[in-house]
C-alpha positions in Angstrom: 171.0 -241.6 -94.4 168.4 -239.8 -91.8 168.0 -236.0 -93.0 167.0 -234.3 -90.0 164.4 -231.8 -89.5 166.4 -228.3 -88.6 163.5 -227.5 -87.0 163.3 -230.5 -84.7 165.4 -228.8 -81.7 163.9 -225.5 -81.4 162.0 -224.7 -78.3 159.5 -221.8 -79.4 157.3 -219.2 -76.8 154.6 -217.9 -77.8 152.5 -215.2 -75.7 149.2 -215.5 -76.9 148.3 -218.6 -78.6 144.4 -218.7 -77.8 143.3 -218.1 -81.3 144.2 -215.9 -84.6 147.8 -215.2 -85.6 149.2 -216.9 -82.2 147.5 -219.6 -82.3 148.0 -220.4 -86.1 152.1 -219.7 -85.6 151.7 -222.5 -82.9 150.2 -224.8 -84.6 152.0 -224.5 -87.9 155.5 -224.8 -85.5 154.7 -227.4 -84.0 153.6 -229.0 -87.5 157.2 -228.5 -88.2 158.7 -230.4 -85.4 159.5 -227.3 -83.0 158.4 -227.5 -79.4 156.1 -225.0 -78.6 155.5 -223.6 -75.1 152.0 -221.3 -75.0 150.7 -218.6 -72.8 147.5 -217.7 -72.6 144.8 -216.5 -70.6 142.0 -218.8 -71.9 142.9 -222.4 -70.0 140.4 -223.7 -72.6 142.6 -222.9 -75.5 144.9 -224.0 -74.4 143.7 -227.2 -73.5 142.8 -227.4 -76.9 145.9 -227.4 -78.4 147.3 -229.6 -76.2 144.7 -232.3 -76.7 146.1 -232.0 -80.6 149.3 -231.7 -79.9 152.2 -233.8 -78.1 155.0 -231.0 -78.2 152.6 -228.2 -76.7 153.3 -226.9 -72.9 149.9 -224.7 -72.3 150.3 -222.1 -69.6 147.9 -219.7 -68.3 148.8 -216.3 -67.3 148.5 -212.8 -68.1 150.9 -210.8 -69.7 150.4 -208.3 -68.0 151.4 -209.6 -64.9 155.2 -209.6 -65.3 155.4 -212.0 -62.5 153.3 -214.0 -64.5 155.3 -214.0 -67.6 158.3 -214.6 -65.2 157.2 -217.6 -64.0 156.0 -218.9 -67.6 159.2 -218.4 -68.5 160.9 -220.5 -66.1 158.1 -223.2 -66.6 158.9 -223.5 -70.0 162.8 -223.9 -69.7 162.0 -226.4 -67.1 159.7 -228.7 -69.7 161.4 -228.1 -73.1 164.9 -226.6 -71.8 166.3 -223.4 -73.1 164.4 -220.8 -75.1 165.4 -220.3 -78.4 162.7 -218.4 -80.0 159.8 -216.4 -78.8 157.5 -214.4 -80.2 155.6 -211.5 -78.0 152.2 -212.1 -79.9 149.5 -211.3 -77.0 147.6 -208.6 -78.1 144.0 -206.9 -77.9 141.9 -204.4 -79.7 139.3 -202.3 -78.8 138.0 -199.7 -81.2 137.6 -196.5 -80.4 134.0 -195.2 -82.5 133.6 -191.9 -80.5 135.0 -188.8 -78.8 134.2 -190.5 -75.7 137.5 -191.1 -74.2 138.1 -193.8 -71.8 141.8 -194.1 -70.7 141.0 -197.6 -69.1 141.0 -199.2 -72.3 143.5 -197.1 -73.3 145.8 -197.9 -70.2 144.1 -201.8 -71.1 145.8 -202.1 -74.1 149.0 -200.3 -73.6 149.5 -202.9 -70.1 148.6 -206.0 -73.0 149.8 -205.0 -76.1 152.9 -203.2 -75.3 153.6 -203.6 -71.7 153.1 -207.0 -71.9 156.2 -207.8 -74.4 158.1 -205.6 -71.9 157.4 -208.5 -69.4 158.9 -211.2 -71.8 161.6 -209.2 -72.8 162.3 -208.9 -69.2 162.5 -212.2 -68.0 164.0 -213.7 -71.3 166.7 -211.3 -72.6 169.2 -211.9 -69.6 168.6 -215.8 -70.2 169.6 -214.9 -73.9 172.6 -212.3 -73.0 174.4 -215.4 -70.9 173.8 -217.7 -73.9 174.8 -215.4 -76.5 172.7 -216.7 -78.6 168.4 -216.0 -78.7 165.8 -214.9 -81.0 163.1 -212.2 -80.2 159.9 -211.4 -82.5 157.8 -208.3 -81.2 154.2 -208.4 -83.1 153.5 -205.0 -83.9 151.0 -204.1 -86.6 150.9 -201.5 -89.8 148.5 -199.4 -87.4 151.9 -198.7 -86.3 153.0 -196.7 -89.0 150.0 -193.9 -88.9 146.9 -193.1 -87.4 144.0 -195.2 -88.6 140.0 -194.9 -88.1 139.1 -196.8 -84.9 142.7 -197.1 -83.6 143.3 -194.4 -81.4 143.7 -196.6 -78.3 145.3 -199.8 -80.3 147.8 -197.8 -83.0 150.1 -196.4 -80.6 150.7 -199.3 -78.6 151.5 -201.0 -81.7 154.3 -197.8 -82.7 155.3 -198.1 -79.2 156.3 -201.7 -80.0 158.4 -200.4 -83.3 159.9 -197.7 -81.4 161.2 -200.6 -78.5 162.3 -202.9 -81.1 164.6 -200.3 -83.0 165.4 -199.0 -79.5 166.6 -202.2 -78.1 168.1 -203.8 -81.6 172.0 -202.4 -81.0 171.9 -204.2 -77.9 170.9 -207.5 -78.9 172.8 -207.5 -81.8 176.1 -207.1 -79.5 175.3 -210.1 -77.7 174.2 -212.2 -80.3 170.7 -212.0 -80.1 168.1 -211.6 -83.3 165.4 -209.5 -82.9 162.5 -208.5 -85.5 159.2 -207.0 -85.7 156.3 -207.8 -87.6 153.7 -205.4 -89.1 150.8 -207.6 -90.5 148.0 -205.4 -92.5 144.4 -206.7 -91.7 144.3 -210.3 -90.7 141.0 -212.3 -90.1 140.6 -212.3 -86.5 138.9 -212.1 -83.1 139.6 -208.1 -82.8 139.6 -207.3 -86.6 135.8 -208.8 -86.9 135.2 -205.6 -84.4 135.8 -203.4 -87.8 133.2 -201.2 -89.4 135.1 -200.4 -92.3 136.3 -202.5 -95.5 139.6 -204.0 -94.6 141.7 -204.1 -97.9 143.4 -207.4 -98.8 142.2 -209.2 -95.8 144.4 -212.3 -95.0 143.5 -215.4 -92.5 145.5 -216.2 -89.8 147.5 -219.3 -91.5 148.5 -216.7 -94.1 149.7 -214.4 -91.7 151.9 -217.0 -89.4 153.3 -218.2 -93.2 154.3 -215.1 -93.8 156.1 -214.2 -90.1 157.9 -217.3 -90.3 159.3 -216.7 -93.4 160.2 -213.6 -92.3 161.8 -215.0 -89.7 164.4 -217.0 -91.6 165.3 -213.9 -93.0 167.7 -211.2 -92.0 165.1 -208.4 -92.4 164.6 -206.3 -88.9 160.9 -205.7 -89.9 158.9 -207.7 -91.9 155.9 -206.6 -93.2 152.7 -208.2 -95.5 150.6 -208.7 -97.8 153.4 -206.8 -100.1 151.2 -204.4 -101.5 149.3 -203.1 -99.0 152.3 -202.7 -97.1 153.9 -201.0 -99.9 151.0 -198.8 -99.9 151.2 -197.6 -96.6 154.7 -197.0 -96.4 154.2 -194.3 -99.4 151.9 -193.3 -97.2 154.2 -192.6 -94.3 155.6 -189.9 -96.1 152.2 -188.1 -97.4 151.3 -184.8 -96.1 148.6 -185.2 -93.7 145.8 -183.5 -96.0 147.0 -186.3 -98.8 147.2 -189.0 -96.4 143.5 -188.2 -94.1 142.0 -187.8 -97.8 143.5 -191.5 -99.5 142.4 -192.9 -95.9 139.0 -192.1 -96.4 139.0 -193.0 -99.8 140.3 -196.8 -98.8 138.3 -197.1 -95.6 135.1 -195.3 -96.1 135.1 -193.8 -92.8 134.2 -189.8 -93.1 
């Protein structure tokens, strides 16, 4: 008797598979049998991937560019047939050091970070509301949750994300749709190697995609790691400011 893999059938889009956590959840999905369809704007990253992998669609595009992430969309169904996960990953940082202000990186990463699962959202929830059936992952971050040194252009994007998750969960839930966000702590990547400061209870980016699809097997809206440093900064939430700037500094060691 042939025990199959449950994981076999699932067609899986990613937005933002060129390295770090998107790139790891790709290739530890497609390890598992899922077909993975990637988006990206680096076409040799992609490329990459599909030279390792079989099950791998590669497609560049900005999601940004909601036309873009339209027609990704639409390129993916066509290859691997109907969505039934995705996972709104794209995502830059750019830290902000000064009191020099620059609202084109700001403007930058809200059109990326959080514009830019508005675009998949768009084009894949109506595909999901006629199938009644779907699942959504919005990658938000704990930078989320309160301000953080170096993240006044990249933290509210990422509570912007929370806020559209929550918003939007009543609705999907009445037409059968999951949908979950993820707040990873500091993860070993491209942006966080920007950092000054001492990033407790680093993780790599293997750990991290462990750890989301875990999380997404579960029935938890939010998921949240490593455990303890997201325990810590949820006690944190709910400090008084003068408590919470103070333990910051403390953790950080930014004045």
């Amino acid at each position: 008797m042939t025990i199959k893999n449950p994981t076999q059938n699932i067609h899986a889009f990613i937005a933002g598979v060129s390295s770090g956590i998107g790139r790891a959840l790709a290739e530890m999905m497609l390890d598992q049998g899922m077909q993975v369809s990637g988006m990206a704007r680096r076409r040799e990253a992609l490329k990459s991937l599909e030279d390792q992998y079989d099950q791998v669609f590669g497609i560049t595009g900005d999601v940004a560019d909601s036309q873009a992430v339209a027609n990704a969309v639409e390129q993916a169904e066509k290859r691997f047939g109907d969505i039934n996960q995705a996972i709104c990953n794209a995502g830059i940082y750019i830290p902000q050091s000064d009191l020099n202000i620059d609202p084109t990186l700001f403007r930058q990463q809200m059109e990326i970070n959080y514009l830019g699962q508005v675009n998949v959202l768009a084009a894949l929830l109506p595909l999901m509301e006629a199938r009644q059936s779907g699942h959504i992952v919005l990658i938000s971050s704990v930078a989320g949750w309160r301000g953080l040194p170096l993240a006044a252009s990249y933290g509210p994007t990422k509570a912007a994300s929370i806020s559209l998750a929550e918003s939007l969960y009543f609705l999907c839930r009445q037409k059968n749709i999951k949908l979950q966000v993820i707040c990873p702590g500091f993860v070993d990547t491209e942006a966080t190697a920007q950092n000054t400061f001492r990033m407790p209870m680093l993780m790599t980016p293997p750990q991290a995609a462990k750890a989301i699809i875990k999380g997404m097997r579960s029935s938890r809206f939010m998921i949240s790691f490593p455990f303890m440093f997201a325990l810590c900064l949820k006690i944190l939430r709910i400090m008084p400011h003068s408590w919470y700037f103070w333990l910051t500094k403390r953790i950080t060691g930014q004045q």
